[in-house]
Every structure is written in structure tokens, then in C-alpha cells.
C-alpha positions in Angstrom: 3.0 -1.3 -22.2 -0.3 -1.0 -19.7 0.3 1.5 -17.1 -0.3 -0.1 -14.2 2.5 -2.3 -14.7 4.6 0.7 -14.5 3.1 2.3 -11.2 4.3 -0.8 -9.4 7.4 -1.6 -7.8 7.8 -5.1 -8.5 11.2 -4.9 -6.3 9.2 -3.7 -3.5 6.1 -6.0 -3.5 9.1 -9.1 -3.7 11.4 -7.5 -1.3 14.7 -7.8 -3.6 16.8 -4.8 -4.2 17.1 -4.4 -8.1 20.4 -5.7 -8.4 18.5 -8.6 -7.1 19.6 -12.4 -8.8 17.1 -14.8 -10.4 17.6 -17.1 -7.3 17.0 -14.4 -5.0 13.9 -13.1 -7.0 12.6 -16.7 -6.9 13.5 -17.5 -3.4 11.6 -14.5 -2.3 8.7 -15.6 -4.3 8.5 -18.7 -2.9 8.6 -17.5 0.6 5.2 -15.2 -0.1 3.6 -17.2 -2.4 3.4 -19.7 0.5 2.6 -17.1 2.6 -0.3 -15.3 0.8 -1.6 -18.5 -0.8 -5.5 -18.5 -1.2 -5.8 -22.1 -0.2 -3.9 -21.1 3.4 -6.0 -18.2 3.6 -9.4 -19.0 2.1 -12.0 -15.9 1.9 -9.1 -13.7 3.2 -9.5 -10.8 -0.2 -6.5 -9.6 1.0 -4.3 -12.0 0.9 -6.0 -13.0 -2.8 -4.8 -9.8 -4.0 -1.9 -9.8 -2.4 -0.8 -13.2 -3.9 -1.7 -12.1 -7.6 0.5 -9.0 -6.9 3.4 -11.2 -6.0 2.7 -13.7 -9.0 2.7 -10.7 -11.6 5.8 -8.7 -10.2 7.2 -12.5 -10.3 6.3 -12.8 -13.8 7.9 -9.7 -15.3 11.6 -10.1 -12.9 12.0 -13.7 -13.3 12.0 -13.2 -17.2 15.2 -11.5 -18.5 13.4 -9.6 -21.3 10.4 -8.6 -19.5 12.9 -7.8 -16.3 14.9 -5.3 -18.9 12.1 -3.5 -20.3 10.9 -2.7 -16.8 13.8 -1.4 -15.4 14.3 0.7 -18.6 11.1 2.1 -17.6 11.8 2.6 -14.1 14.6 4.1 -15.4 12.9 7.0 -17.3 10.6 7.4 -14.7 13.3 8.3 -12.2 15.0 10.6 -14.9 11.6 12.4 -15.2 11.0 13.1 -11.9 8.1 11.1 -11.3 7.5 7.5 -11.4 6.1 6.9 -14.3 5.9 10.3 -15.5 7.9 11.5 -19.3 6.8 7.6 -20.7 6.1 8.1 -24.7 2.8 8.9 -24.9 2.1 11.4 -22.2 1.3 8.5 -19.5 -1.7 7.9 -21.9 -2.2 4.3 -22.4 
């Protein structure tokens, strides 16, 4: 698993808590993705960024397995004291 996808808090960048449901996860989504959209905010490189953020913290909660593995993760993380730290591997990718 890349590590970048475990230094972000997908929860956070949607605004859901984690017990978060699909339909709130999506609802959210839809709210920013509006929002952030690069066609309502052309040459704005924030809100580019900010939009691909919310598309790929979208991508991993909306799917159940991908939404699992994370929060196993996350998980571990916590356990270790650090977000991301005590992952197999050292943290090394």
C-alpha cells in the first residue's frame, strides 16, 4: 500500500466521522466535488488539488474493501502512536 494514502485522513478531507454511511460519504462528496470543481474554478491550482483530494479519499470510502483496508490501517497507526508509524515495513514503501 503507497504511503501517502496512509498520511491522509480521508474522513477529514470528506468531512464524515468514520462511522460515516455510504450515503453520507457520497452526499458529502457531492457537495465538494461541486464546490472544488475545476470547470467552476478554472486556473484556481487550489481548488484542482483540492478536488483530486476529495475524488481519491472518495475512491477508497465509497468502496467497502478499499474502505476496510484503510481503516485497518488507521487503526495500527493509532495503536503505534503515530499516524502511520509501526506499518510492516518500517514506513518504507
Amino acid at each position: 500500500m503507497r504511503r501517502e494514502f496512509l498520511q491522509k485522513d480521508y474522513y477529514e478531507i470528506l468531512g464524515v466521522a468514520p462511522e460515516a454511511s455510504s450515503e453520507e460519504i457520497k452526499k458529502s462528496y457531492r457537495r465538494l466535488a461541486l464546490q472544488f470543481h475545476p470547470d467552476r474554478n478554472p486556473g484556481d491550482k487550489t481548488a484542482e488539488n483540492r478536488f483530486k483530494e476529495i475524488s481519491e479519499a472518495y475512491g477508497v470510502l465509497i468502496d467497502p474493501g478499499k474502505r476496510r483496508e484503510y481503516d485497518s490501517w488507521r487503526r495500527v497507526g493509532a495503536r503505534e502512536g503515530g499516524p502511520w508509524e509501526g506499518r510492516p515495513g518500517g514506513g518504507r514503501e
